[in-house]
Legacy VTK file of the C-alpha trace (Angstrom):
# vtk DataFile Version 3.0
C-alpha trace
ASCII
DATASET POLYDATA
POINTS 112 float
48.231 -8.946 -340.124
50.097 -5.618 -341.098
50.659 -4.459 -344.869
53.735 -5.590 -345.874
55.964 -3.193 -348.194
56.593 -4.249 -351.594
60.553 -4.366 -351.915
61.978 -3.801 -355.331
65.751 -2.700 -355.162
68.482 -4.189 -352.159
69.272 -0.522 -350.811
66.067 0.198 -349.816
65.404 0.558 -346.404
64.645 -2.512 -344.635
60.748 -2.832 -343.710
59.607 -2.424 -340.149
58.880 -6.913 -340.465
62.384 -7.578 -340.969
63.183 -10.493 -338.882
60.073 -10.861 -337.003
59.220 -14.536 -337.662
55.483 -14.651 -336.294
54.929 -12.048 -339.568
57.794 -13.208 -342.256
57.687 -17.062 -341.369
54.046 -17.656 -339.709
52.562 -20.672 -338.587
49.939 -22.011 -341.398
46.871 -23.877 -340.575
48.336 -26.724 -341.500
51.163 -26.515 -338.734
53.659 -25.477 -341.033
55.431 -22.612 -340.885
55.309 -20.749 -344.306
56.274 -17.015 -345.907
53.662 -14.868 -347.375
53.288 -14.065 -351.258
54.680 -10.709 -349.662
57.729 -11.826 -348.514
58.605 -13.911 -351.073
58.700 -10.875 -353.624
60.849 -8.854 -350.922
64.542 -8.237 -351.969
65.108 -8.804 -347.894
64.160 -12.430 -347.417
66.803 -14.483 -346.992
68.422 -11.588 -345.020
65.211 -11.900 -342.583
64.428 -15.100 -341.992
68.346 -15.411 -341.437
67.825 -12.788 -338.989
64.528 -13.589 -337.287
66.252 -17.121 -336.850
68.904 -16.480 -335.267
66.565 -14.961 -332.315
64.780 -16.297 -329.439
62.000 -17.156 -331.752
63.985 -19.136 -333.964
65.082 -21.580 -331.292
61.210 -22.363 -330.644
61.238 -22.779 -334.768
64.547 -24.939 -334.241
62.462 -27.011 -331.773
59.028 -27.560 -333.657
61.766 -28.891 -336.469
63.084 -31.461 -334.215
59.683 -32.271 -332.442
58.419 -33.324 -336.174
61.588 -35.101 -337.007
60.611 -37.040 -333.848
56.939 -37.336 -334.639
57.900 -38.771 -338.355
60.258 -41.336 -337.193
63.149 -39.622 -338.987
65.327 -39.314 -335.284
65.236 -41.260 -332.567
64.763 -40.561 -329.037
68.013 -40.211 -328.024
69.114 -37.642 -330.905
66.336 -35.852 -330.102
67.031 -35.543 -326.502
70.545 -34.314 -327.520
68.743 -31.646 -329.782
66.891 -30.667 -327.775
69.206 -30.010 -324.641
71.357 -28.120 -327.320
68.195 -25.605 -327.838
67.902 -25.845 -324.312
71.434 -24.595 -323.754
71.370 -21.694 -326.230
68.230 -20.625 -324.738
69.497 -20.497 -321.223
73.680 -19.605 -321.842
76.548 -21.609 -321.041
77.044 -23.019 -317.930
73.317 -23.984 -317.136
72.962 -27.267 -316.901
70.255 -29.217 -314.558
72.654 -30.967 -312.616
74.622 -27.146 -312.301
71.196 -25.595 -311.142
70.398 -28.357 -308.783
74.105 -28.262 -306.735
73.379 -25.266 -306.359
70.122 -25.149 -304.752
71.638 -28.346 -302.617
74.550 -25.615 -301.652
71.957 -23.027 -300.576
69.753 -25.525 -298.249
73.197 -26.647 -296.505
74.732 -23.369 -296.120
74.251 -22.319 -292.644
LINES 1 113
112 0 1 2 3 4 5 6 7 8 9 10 11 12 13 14 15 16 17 18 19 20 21 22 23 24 25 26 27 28 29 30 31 32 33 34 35 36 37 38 39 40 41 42 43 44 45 46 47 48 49 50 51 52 53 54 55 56 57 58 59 60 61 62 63 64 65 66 67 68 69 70 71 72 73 74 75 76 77 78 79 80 81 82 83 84 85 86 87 88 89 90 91 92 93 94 95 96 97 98 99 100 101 102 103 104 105 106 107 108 109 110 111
């Protein structure tokens, strides 16, 4: 794992990390994501993990949260199927549904 810089004062130059969740917001070995002693002391944090989940990776954090929810008992299926789909959606844009992708390969196969 890189050295993380010690951040002391908020107009200091953010640190090469910043927003990368798989070094400011690793999985532990318990299967919980976690920040290091390092980023806990940084001026940056909530600024970062903002950041780094508002990414790509923090859709597949968005969708260990809801797979756990699941696991516990504290959703059900069906509001974890709508979760889901919603991750699912920002992942992929608007206007990519299943039953959108499967016309559409219908459309091809009948188009002369």
């Amino acid at each position: 794992m890189p050295k993380m810089p010690k951040m002391t004062h908020p107009d200091t130059k953010r640190p090469e990390c910043f927003g990368q969740l798989e070094i400011v917001f690793p999985m532990g070995a318990n299967g919980l994501r976690h920040s290091p002693e390092t980023c806990v002391a940084c001026v940056h944090k909530t600024d970062c993990l903002r950041t780094g989940l508002r990414g790509d990776a923090g859709l597949k954090v968005h969708e260990e949260h809801v797979d756990r929810s699941y696991e516990s008992g504290m959703i059900g299926f069906a509001e974890r199927w709508s979760k889901k789909k919603a991750i699912e959606r920002r992942k992929n844009g608007p206007g990519s549904s299943l039953i959108r992708n499967l016309l559409g390969r219908c459309r091809q196969k009948l188009s002369p």
